[in-house]
C-alpha positions as CSV (number, residue, x, y, z in Angstrom):
1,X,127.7,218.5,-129.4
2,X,127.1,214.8,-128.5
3,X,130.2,212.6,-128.4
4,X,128.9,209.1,-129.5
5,X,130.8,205.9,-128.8
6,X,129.6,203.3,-131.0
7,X,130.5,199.5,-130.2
8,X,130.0,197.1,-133.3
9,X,128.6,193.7,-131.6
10,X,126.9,190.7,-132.7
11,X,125.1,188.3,-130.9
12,X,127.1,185.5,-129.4
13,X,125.7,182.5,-131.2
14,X,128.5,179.8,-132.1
15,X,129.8,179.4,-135.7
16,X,128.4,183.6,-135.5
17,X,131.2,185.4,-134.2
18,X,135.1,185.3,-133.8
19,X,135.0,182.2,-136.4
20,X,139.0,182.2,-136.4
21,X,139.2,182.1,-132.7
22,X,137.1,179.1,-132.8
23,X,138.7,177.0,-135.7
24,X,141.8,177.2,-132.6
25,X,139.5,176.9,-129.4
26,X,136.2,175.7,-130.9
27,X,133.3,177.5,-132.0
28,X,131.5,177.7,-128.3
29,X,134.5,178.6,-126.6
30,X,134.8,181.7,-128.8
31,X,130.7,182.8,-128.6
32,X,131.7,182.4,-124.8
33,X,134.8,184.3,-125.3
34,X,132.8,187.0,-126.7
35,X,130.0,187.6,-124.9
36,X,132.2,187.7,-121.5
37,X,134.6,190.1,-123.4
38,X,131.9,192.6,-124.9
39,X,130.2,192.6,-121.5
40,X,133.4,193.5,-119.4
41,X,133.9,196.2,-122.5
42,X,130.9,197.7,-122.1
43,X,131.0,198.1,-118.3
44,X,134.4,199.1,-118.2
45,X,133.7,202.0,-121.5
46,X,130.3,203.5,-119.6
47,X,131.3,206.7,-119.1
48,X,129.2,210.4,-118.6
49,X,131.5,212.2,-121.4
50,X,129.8,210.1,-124.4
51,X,127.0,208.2,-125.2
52,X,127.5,204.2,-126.2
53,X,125.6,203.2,-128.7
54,X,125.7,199.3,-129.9
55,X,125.4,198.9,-133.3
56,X,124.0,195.1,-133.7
57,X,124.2,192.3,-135.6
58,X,122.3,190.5,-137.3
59,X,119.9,193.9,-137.3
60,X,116.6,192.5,-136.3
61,X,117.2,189.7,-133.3
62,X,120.3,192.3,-132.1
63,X,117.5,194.9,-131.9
64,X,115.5,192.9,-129.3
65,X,118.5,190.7,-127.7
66,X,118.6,190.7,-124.0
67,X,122.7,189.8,-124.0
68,X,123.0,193.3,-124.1
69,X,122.5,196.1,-121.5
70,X,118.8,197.2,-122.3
71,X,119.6,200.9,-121.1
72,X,121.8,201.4,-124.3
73,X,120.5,202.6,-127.3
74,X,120.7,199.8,-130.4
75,X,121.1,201.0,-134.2
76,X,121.2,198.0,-137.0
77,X,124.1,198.0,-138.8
78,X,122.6,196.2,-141.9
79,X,123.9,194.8,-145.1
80,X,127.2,195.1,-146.8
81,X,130.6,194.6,-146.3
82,X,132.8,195.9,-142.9
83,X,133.4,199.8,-144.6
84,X,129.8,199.7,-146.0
85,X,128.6,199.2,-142.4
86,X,131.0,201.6,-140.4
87,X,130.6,204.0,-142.6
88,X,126.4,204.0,-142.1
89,X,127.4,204.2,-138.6
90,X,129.8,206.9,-138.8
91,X,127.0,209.1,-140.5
92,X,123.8,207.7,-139.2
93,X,125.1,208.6,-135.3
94,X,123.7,212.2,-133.9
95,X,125.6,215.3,-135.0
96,X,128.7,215.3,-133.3
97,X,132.3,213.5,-133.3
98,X,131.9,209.9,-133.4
99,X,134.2,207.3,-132.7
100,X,133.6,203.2,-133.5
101,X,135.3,199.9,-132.4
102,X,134.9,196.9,-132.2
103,X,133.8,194.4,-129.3
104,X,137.1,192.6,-129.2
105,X,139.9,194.5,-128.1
106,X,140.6,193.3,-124.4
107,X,143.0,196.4,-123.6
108,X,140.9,199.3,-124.4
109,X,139.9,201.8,-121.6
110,X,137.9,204.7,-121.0
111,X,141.4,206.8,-121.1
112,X,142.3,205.6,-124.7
113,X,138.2,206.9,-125.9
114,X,138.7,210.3,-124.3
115,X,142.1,210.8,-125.6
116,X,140.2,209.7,-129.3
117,X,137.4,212.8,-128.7
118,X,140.3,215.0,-128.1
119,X,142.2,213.8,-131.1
120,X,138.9,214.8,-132.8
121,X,139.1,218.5,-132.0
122,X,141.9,219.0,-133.8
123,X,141.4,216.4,-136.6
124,X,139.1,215.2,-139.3
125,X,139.9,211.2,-138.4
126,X,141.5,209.2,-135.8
127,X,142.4,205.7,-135.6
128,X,143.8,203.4,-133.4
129,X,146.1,200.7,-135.2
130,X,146.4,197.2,-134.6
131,X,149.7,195.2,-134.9
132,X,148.1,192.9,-137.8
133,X,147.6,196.3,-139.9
134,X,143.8,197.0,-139.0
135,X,142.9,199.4,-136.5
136,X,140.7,198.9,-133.7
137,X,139.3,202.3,-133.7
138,X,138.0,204.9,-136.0
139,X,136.9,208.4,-135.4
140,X,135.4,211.2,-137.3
141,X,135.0,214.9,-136.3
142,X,131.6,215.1,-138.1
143,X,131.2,218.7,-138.5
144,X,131.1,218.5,-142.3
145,X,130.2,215.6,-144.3
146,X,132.6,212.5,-144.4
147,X,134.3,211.9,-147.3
148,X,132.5,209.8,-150.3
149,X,135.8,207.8,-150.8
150,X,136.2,206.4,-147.2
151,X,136.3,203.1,-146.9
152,X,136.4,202.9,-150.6
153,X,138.6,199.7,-152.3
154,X,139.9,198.7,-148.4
155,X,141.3,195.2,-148.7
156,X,139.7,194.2,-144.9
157,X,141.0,191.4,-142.5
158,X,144.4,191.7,-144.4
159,X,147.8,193.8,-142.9
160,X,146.7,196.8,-145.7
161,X,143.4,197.4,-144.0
162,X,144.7,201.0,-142.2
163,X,147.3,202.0,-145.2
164,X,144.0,201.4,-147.6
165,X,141.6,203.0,-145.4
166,X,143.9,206.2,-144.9
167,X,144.2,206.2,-149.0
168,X,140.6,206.5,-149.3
169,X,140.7,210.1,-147.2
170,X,143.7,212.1,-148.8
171,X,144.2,215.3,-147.6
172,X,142.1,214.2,-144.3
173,X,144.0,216.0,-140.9
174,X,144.2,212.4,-139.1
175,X,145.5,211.7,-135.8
176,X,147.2,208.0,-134.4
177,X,146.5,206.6,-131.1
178,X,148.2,203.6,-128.9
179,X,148.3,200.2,-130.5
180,X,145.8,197.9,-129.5
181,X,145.4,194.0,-130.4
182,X,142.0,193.0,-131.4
183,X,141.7,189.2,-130.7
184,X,141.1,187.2,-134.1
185,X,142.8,184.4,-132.8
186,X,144.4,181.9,-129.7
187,X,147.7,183.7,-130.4
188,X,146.2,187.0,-130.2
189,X,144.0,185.5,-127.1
190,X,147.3,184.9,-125.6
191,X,148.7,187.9,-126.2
């Protein structure tokens, strides 16, 4: 089975993306920010035990950017709220175990992805918390169907966005990685 590594991006137009980080450094500083950070991500993540896929935003200029490496394969990650569009890409991705993150977590590496996959063959779901009480990583074994409730009544950008996610999935085996910081703003820049 495929492992799929799916990196949620969007394109880096100012007053677009990282909105927070650029009420503190200006909304130009933080489009910069992030395309120089999703770039170094990518490069650094390319690896021949999974497949990347970059799941874009907004769906139809992300599509047909040329920000992004054209050799990796694109899916849209449409409308709805952050759980409405993980959870497409959690089940849209090819049959296997999937794992998703974000575009703005500085200190992930190839090492913490493979030890996610392996995580996977012993669990349901894995996450990777963030000190603010996200997570900057979520997995899912994918050999039966996800559960409905996943993602279900998650409060997101708020310190119960893992304890509300792992509500959604009682009774789901789920394993914990490192904690990472995702960078939301000049403090966590710093950081």
């Amino acid at each position: 089975m495929q492992r799929t590594l799916v990196i949620m991006v969007k394109e880096p137009r100012p007053g677009r993306v990282k909105t927070r980080l650029g009420r503190d450094i200006g909304m130009v500083g933080a489009a910069w920010w992030f395309r120089h950070q999703t770039r170094s991500l990518i490069r650094r993540l390319r690896d021949p035990r999974w497949q990347i896929v970059l799941a874009v935003s907004p769906d139809r200029e992300g599509l047909t950017s040329r920000i992004w490496p054209a050799d990796l394969p694109r899916a849209p990650q449409g409308r709805g709220d952050l759980g409405d569009r993980m959870g497409r890409m959690l089940r849209e991705m090819p049959t296997g175990p999937v794992c998703l993150i974000g575009a703005d977590i500085p200190g992930v590496t190839r090492g913490h992805i493979a030890r996610a996959f392996r995580a996977l063959g012993r669990n349901q779901m894995v996450f990777g918390p963030a000190p603010d009480g996200g997570y900057w990583l979520v997995g899912a074994q994918r050999i039966g169907a996800l559960p409905h409730s996943l993602f279900q009544n998650v409060r997101w950008s708020t310190e119960h966005a893992l304890a509300d996610t792992l509500a959604s999935i009682p009774g789901c085996r789920v394993a914990m990685l490192d904690q990472l910081r995702d960078v939301d703003t000049v403090a966590d820049l710093r950081a």
